[in-house]
Backbone as CSV, one residue per row, in Angstrom:
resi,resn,N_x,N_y,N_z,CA_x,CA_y,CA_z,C_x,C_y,C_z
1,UNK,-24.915,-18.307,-42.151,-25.259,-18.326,-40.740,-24.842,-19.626,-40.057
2,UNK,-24.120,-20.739,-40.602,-23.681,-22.205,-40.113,-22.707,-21.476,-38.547
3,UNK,-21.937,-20.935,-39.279,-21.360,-20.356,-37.857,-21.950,-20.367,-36.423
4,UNK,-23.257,-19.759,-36.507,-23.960,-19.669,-35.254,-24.853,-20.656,-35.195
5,UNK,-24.937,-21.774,-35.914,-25.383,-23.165,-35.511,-25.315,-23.756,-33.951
6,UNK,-26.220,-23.818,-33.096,-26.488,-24.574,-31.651,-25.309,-23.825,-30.749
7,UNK,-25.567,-22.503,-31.327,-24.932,-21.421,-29.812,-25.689,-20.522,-29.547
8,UNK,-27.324,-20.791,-29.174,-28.101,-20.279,-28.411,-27.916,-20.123,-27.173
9,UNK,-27.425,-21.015,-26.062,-27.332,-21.155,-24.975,-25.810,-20.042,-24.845
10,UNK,-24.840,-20.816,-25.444,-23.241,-20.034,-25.506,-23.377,-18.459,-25.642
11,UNK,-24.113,-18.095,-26.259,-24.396,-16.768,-27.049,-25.331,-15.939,-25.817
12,UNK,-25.723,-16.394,-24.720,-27.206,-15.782,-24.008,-26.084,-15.612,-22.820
13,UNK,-25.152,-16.747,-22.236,-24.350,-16.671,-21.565,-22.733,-15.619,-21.762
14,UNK,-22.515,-14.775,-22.715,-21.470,-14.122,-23.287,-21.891,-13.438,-24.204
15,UNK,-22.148,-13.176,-25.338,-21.920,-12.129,-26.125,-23.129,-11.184,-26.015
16,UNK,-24.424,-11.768,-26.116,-25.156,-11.519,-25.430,-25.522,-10.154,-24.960
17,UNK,-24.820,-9.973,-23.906,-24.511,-8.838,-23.217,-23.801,-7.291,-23.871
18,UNK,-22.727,-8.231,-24.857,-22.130,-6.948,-25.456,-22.805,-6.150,-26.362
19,UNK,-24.004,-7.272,-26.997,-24.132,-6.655,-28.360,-25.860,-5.951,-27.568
20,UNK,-26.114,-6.146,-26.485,-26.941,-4.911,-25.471,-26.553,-3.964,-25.995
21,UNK,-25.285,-2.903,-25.382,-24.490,-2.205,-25.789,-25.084,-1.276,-26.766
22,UNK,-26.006,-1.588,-27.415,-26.557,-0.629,-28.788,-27.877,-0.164,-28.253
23,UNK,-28.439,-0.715,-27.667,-29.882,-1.404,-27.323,-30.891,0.181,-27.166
24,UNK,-30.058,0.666,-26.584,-30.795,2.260,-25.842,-30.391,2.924,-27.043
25,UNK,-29.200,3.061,-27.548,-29.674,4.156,-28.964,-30.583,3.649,-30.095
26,UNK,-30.448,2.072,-30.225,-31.466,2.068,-31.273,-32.812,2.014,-30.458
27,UNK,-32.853,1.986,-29.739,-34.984,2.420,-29.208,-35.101,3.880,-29.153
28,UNK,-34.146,4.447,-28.606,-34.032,6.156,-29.154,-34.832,6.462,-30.473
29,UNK,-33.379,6.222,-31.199,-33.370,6.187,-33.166,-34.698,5.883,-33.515
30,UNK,-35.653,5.254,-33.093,-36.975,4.614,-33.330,-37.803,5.346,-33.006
31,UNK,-37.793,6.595,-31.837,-38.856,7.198,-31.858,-40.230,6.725,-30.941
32,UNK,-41.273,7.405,-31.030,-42.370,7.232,-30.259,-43.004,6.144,-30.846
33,UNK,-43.029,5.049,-29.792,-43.749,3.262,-30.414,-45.513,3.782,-30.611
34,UNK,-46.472,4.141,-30.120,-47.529,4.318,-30.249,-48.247,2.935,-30.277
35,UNK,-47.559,1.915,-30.339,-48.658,0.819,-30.134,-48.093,0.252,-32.061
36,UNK,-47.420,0.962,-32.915,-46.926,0.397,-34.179,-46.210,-0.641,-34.115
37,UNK,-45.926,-1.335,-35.139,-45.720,-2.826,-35.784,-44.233,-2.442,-36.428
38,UNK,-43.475,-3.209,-35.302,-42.181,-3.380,-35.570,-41.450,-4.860,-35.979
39,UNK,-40.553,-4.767,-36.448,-39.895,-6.211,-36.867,-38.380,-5.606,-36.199
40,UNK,-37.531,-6.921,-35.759,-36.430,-7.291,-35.307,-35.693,-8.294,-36.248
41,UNK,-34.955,-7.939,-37.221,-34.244,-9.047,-38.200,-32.954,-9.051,-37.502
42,UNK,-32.692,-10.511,-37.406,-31.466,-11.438,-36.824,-31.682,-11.245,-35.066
43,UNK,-32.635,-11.589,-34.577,-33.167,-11.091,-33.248,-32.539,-11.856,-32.148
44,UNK,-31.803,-12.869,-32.226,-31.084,-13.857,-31.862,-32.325,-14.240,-30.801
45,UNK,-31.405,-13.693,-29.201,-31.912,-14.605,-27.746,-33.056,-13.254,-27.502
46,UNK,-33.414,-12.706,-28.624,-34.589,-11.847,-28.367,-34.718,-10.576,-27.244
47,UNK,-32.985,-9.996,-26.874,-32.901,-8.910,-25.785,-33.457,-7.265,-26.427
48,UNK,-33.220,-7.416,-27.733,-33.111,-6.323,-27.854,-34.966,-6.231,-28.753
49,UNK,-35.638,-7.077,-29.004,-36.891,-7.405,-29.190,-37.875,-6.937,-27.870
50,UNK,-37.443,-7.620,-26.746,-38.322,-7.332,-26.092,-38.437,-5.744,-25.342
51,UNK,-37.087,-5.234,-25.540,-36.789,-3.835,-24.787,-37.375,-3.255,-26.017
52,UNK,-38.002,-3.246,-27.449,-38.802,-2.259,-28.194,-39.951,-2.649,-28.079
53,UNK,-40.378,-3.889,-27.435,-41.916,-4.112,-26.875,-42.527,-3.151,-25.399
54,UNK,-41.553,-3.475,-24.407,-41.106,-2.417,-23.292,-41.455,-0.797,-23.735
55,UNK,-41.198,-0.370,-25.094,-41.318,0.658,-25.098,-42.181,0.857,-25.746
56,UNK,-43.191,-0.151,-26.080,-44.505,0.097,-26.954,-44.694,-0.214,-28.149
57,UNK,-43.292,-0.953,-28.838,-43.812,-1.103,-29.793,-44.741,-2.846,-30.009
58,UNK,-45.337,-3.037,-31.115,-45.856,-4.147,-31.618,-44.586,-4.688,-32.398
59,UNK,-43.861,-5.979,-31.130,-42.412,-6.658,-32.036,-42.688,-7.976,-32.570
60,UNK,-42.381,-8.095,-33.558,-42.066,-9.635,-34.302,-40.739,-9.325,-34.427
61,UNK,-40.097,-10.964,-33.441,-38.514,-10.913,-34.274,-38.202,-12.025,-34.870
62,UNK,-37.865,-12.052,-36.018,-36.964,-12.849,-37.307,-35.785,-13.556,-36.940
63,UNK,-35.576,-14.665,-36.530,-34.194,-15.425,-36.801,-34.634,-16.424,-36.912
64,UNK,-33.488,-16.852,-37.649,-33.173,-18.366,-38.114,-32.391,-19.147,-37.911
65,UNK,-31.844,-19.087,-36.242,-31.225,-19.926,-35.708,-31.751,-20.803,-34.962
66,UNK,-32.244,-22.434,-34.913,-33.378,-22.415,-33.664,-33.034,-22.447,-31.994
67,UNK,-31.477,-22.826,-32.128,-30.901,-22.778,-30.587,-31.060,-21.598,-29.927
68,UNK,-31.632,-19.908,-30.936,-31.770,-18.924,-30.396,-32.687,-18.306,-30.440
69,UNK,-33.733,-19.002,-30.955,-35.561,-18.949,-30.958,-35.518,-19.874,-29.951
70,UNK,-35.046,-20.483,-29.530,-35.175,-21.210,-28.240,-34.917,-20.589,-26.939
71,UNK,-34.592,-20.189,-26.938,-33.333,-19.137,-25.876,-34.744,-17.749,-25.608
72,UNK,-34.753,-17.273,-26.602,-35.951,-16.001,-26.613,-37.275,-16.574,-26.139
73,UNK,-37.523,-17.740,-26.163,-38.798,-18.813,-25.939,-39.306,-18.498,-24.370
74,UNK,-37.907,-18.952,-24.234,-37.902,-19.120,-22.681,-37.686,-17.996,-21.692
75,UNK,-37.122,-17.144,-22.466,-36.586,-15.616,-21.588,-37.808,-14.816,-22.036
76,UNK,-38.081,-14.443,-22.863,-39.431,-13.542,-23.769,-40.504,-14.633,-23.860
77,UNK,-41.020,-15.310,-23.235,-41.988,-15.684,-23.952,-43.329,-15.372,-24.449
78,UNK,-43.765,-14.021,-24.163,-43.957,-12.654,-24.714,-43.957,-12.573,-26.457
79,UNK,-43.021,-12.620,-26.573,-42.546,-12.629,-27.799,-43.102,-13.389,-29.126
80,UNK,-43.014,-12.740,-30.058,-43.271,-13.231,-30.956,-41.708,-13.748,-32.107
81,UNK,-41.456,-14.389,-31.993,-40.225,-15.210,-32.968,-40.464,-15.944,-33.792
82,UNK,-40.199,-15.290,-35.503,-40.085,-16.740,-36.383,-39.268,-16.774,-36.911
83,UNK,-38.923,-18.018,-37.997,-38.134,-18.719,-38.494,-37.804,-17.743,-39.577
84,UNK,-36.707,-17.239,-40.107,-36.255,-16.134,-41.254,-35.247,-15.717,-41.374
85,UNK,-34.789,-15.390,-42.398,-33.275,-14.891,-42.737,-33.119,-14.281,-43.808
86,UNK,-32.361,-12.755,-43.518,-32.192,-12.284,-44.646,-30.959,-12.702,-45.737
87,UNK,-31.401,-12.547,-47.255,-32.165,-11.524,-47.705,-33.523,-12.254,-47.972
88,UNK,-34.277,-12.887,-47.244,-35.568,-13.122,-47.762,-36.344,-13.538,-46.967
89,UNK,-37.122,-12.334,-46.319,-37.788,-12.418,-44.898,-39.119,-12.763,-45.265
90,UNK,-39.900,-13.391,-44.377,-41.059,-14.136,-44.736,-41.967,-13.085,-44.210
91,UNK,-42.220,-11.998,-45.164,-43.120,-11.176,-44.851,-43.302,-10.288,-45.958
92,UNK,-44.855,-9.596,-46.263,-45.387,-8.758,-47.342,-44.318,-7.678,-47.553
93,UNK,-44.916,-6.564,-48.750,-43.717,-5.738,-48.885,-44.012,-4.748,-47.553
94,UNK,-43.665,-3.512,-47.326,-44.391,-2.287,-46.548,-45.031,-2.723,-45.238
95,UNK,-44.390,-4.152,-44.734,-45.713,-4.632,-43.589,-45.209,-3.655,-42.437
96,UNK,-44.305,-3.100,-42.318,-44.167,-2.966,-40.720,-43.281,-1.057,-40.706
97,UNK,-43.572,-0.688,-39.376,-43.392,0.770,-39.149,-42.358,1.166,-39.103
98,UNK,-41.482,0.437,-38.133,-40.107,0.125,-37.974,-39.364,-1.129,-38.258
99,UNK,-37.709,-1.182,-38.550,-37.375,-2.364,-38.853,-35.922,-2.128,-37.830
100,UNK,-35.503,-2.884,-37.328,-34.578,-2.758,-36.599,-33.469,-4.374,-37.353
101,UNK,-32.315,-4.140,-37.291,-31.117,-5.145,-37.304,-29.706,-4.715,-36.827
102,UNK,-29.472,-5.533,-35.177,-28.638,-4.759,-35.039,-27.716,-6.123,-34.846
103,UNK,-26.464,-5.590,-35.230,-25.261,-6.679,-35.618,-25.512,-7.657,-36.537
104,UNK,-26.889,-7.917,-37.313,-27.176,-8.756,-38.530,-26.632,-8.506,-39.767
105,UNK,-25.953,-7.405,-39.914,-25.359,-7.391,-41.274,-24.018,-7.293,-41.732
106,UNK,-23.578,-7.914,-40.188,-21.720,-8.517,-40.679,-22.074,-9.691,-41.040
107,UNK,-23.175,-10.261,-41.342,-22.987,-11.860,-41.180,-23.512,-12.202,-41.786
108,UNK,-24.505,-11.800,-42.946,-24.664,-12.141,-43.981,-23.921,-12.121,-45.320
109,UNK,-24.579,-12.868,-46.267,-23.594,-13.263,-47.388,-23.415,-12.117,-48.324
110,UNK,-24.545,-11.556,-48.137,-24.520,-10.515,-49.305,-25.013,-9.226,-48.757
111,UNK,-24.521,-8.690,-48.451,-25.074,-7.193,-47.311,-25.793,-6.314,-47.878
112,UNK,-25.607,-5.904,-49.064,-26.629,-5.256,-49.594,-27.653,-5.562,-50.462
113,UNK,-28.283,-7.127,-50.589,-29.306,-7.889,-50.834,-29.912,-7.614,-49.359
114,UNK,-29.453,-8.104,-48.468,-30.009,-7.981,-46.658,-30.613,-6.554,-46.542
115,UNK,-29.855,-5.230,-47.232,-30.493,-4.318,-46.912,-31.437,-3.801,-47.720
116,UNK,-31.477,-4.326,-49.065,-32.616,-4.404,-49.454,-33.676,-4.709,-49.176
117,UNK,-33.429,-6.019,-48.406,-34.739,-6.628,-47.925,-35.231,-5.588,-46.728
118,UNK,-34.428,-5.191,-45.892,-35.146,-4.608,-44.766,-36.105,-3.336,-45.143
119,UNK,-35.200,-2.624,-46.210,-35.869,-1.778,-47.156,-37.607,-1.519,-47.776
120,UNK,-37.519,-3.461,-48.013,-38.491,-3.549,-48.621,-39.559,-4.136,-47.692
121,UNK,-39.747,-4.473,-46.780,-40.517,-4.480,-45.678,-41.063,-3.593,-44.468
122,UNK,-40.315,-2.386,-45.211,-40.695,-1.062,-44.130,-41.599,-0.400,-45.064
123,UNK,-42.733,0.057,-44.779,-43.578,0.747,-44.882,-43.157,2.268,-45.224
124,UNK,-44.029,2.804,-45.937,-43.104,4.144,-46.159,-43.280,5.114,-45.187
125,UNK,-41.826,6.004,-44.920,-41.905,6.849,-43.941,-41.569,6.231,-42.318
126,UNK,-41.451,4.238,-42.599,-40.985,3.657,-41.369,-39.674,3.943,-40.841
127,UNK,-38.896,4.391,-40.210,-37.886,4.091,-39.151,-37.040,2.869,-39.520
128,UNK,-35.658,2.894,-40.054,-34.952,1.687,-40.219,-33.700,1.666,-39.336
129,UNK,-33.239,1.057,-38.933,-31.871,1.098,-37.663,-31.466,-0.195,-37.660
130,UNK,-29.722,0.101,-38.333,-29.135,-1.149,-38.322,-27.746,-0.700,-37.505
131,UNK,-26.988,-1.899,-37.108,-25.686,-1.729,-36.302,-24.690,-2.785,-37.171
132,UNK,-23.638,-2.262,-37.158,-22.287,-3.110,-37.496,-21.122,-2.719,-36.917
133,UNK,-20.102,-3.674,-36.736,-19.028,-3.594,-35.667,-18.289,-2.769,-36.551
134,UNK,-17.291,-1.630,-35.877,-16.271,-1.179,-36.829,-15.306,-1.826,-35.524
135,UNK,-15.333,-2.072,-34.276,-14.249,-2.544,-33.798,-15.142,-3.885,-32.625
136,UNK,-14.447,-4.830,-33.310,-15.511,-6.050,-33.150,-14.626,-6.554,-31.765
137,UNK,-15.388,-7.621,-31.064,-14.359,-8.124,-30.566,-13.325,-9.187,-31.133
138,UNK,-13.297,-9.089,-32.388,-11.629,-10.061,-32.745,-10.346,-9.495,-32.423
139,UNK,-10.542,-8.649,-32.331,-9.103,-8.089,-31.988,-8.586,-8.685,-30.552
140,UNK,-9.526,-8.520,-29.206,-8.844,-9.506,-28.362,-8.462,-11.113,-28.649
141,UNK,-9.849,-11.363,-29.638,-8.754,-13.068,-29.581,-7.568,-13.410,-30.475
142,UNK,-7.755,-12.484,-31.909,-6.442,-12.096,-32.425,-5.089,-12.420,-31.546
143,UNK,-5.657,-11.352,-30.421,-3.852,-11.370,-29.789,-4.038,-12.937,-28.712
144,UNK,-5.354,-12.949,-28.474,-4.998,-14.528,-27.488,-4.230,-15.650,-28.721
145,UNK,-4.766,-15.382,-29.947,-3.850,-16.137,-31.208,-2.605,-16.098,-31.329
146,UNK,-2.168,-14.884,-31.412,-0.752,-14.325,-31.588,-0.111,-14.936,-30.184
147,UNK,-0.495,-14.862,-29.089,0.502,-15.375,-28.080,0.379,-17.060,-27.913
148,UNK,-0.664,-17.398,-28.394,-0.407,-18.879,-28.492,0.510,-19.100,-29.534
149,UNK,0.926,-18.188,-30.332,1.758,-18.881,-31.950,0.798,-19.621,-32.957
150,UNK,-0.491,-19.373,-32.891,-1.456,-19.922,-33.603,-1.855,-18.820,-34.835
151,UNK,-1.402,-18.962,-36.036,-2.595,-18.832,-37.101,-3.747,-18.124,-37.921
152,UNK,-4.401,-17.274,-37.927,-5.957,-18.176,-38.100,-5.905,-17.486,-39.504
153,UNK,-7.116,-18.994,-39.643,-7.235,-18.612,-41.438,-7.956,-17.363,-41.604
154,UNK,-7.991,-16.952,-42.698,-8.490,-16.149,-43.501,-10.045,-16.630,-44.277
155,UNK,-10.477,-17.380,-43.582,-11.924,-17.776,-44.201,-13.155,-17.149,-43.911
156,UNK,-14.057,-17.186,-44.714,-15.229,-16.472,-44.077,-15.468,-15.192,-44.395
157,UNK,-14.203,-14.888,-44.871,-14.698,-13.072,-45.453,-15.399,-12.978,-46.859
158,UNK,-16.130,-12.355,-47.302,-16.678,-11.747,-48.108,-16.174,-11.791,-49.570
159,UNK,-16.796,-12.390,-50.593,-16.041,-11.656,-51.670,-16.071,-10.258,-52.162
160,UNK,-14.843,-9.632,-52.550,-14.537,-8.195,-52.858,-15.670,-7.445,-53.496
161,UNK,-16.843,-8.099,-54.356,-17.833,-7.753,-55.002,-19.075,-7.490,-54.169
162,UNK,-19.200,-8.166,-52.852,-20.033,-8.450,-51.764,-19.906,-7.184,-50.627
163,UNK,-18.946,-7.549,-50.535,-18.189,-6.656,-49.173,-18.320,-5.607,-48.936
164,UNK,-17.953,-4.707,-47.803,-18.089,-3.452,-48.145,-17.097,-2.827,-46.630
165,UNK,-16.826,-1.579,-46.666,-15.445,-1.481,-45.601,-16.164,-0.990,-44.267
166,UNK,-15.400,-1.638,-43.795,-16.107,-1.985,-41.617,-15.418,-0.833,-41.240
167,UNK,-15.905,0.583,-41.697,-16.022,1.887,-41.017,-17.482,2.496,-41.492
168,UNK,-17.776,3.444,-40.311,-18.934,4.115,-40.267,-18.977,4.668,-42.129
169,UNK,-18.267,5.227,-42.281,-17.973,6.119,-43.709,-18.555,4.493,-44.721
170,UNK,-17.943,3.586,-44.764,-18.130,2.397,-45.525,-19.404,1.702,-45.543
171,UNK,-19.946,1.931,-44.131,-21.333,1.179,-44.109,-22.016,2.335,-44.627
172,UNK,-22.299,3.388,-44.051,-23.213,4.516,-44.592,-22.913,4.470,-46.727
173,UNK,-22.040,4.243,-47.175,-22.043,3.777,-48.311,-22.451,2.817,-48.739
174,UNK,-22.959,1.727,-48.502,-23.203,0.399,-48.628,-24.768,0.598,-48.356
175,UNK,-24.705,1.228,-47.172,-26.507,1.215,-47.413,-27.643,2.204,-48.581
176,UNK,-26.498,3.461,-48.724,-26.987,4.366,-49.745,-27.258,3.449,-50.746
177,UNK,-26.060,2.941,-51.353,-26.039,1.802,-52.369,-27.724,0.786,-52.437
178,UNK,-27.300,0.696,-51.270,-29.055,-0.346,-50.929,-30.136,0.234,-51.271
179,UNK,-30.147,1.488,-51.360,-32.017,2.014,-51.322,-32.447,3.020,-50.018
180,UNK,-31.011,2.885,-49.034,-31.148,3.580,-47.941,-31.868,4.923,-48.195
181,UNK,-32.536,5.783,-48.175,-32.892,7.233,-48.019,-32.366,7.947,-46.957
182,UNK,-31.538,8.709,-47.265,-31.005,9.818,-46.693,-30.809,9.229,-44.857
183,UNK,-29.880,8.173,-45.554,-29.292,7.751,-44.424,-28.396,8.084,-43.661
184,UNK,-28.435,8.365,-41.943,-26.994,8.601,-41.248,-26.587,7.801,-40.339
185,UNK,-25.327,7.795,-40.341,-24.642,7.095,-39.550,-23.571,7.329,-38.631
186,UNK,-23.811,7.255,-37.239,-23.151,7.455,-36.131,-21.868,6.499,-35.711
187,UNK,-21.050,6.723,-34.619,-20.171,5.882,-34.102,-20.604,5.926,-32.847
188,UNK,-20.778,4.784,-31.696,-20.606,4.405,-30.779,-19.740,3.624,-29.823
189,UNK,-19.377,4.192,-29.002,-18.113,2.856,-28.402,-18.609,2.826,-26.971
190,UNK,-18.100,1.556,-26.524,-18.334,1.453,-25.042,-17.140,0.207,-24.484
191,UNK,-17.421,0.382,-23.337,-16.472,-1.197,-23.053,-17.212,-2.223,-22.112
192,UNK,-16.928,-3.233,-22.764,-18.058,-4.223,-22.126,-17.051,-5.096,-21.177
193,UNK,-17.766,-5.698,-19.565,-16.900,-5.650,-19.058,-17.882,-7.171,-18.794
194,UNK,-17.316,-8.470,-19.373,-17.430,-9.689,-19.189,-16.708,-9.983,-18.294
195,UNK,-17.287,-10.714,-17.310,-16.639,-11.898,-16.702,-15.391,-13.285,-17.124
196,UNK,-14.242,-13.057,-16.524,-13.779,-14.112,-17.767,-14.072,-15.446,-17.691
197,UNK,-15.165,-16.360,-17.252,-16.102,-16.826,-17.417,-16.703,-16.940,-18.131
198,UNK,-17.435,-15.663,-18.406,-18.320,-15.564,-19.683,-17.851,-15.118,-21.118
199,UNK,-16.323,-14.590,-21.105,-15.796,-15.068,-22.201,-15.326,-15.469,-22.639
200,UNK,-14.911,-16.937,-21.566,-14.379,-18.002,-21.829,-15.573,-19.031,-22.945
201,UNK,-16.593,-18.354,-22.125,-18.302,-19.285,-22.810,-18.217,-19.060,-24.069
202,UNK,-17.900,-18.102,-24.675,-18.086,-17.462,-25.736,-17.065,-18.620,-26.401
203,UNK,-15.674,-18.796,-26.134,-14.975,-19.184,-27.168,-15.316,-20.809,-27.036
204,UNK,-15.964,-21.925,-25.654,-15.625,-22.650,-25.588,-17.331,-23.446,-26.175
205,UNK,-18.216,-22.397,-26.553,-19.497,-22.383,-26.663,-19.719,-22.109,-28.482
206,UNK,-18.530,-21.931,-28.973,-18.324,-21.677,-30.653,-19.262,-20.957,-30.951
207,UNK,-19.415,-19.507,-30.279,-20.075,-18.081,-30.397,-19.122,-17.456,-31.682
208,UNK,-19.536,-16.907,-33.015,-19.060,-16.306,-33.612,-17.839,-16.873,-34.287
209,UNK,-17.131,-16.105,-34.912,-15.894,-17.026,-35.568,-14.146,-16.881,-34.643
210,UNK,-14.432,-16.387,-33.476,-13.281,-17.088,-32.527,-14.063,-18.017,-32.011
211,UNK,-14.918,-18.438,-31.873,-15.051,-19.546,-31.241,-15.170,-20.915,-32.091
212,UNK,-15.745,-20.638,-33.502,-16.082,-21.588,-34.032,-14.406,-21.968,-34.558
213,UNK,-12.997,-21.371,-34.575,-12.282,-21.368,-34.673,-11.705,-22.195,-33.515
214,UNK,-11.962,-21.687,-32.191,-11.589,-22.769,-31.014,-12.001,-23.981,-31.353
215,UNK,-13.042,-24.342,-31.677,-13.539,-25.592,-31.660,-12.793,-26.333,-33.090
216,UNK,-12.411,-26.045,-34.104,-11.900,-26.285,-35.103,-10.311,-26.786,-34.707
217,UNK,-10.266,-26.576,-33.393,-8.633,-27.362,-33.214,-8.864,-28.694,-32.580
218,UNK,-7.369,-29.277,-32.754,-7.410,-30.348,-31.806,-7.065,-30.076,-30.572
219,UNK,-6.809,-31.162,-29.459,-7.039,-31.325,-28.172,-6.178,-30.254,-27.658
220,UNK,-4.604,-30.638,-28.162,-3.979,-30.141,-27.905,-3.053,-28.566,-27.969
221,UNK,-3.678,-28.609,-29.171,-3.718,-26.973,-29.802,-4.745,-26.200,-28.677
222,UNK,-5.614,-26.458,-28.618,-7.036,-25.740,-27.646,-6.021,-25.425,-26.514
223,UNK,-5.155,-26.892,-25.989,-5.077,-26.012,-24.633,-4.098,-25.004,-24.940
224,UNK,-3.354,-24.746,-25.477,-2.456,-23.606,-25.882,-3.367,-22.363,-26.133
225,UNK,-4.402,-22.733,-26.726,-5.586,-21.119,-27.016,-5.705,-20.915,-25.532
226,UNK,-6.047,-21.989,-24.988,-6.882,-21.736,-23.669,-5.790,-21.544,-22.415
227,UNK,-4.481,-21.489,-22.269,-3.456,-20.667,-21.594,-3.233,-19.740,-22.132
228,UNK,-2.917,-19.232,-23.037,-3.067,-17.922,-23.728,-3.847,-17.308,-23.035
229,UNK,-5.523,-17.758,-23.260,-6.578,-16.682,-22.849,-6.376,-16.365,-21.505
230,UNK,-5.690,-17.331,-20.855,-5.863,-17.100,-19.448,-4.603,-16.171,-19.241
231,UNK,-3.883,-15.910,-19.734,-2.520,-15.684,-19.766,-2.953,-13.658,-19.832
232,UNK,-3.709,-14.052,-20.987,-4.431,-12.120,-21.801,-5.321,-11.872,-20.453
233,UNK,-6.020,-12.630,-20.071,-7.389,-12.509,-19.067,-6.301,-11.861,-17.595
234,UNK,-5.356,-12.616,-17.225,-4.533,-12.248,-16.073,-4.409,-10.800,-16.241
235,UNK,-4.098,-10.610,-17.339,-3.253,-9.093,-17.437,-4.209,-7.793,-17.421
236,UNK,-5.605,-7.969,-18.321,-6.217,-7.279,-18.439,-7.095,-7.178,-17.468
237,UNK,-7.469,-8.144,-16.471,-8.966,-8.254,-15.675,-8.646,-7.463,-14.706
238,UNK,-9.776,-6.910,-14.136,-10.225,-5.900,-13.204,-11.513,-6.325,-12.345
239,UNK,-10.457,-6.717,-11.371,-11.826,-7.410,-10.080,-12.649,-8.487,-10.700
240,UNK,-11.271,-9.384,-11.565,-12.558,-10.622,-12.593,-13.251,-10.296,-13.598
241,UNK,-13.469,-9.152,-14.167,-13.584,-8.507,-15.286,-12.842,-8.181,-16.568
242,UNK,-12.843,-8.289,-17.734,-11.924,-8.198,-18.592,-12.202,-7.097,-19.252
243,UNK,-12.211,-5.214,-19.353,-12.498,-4.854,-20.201,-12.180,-4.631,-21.098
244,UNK,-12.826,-4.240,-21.972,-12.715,-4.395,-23.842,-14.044,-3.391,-24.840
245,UNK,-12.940,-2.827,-25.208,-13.308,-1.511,-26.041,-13.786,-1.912,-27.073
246,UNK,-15.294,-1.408,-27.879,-15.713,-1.569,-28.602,-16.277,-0.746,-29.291
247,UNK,-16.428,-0.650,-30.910,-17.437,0.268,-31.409,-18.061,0.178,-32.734
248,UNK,-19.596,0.283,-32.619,-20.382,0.175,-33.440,-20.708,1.184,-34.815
249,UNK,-21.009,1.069,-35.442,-21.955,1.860,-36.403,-23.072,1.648,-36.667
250,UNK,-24.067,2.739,-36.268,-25.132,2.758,-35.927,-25.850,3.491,-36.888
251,UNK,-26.948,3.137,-37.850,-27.349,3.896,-38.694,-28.513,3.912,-38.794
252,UNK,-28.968,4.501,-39.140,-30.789,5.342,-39.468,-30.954,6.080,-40.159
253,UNK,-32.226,5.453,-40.986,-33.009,5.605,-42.408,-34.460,6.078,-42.304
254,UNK,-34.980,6.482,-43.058,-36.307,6.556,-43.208,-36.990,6.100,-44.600
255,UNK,-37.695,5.047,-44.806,-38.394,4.268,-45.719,-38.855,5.034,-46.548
256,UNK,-39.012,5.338,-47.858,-39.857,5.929,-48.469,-41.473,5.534,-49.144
């Protein structure tokens, strides 16, 4: 999780928004709140925490970033946020009704230790709903890369033993693997239509690994990323808008 080290603020201002985007099918997927005891693992700036409080449920959300328990502090302060990270959440086995993680499990080290854990903190018969990118946004900064003539390493991925393949078909395998029960898994796409502003924030705010990648250059390399972007941003924007196609995998379990 070093990656998302002190991009609470960067992250509330840009991405933020995209990873909304899920927000209404997983409170769907969840069912009637009744006033039950839900958990939020990797809850970041706490958007998608407080919209399953909104709908009744009882939320605690889990992260362990503090620039983004900070961020939820101040926007939710409502909220309940602690300090945690999977795979080893600071909580009994069976404590809670529902477990929600959405976009938390590209980014851990070991994905199906993580889904174990969520596993093992749902109560039986609880509601589990996780999200992972099958079409993330790297692909736009990819090409802002490619037209600068820049690079990028290959770091950060997974070892082959760890890993598991970023399609719906691949995650729904990975979680069976986990303990999932008669798990399914959907595709969702949408296009999120940032300001290029705000996804300039993203890269210049070292949100995720294009950004923590921006920041990893020198002076002069950056500005070459950063005509590029403006260069991709010209072509694609719409009334100052940049849109950009995205899509999730969205899955749901039931605890035994």
């Amino acid at each position: 999780m070093r990656a998302w080290a002190g991009v609470g603020e960067a992250y509330a201002a840009s991405y933020a928004s995209l990873c909304a985007g899920t927000h209404d099918d997983v409170v769907r997927l969840l069912g009637p709140a009744r006033g039950r005891r839900a958990l939020d693992v990797g809850s970041g700036t706490g958007a998608l925490a407080a919209r399953m409080s909104e709908a009744g449920w009882s939320v605690v959300g889990c992260e362990p970033e503090p620039s983004m328990r900070a961020v939820a502090s101040r926007e939710h302060p409502h909220l309940v946020v602690v300090d945690g990270a999977l795979p080893a959440l600071p909580f009994a086995d069976a404590e809670f009704d529902a477990v929600t993680a959405n976009f938390a499990l590209n980014h851990v080290p070991d994905p199906r230790a993580a889904a174990r854990e969520i596993v093992r903190v749902a109560a039986p018969g609880a509601v589990m709903v996780s999200t992972v990118w099958v079409v993330s946004p790297s692909w736009f900064w990819q090409g802002v890369c490619q037209r600068a003539g820049l690079v990028v390493p290959s770091s950060g991925a997974l070892a082959p033993e760890k890993d598991f393949e970023r399609t719906t078909a691949g995650f729904a395998r990975m979680l069976a693997e986990s303990g999932w029960p008669a798990v399914e898994v959907s595709e969702l796409s949408w296009t999120w239509m940032p300001t290029i502003d705000e996804l300039w924030r993203s890269a210049e705010g070292g949100v995720a690994s294009a950004g923590a990648y921006y920041l990893s250059l020198d002076e002069g390399v950056r500005s070459r990323f950063a005509l590029a972007f403006e260069q991709l941003c010209e072509e694609r924007a719409v009334a100052g808008r940049v849109p950009l196609e995205h899509t999730a995998a969205v899955a749901v379990g039931a605890a035994r």
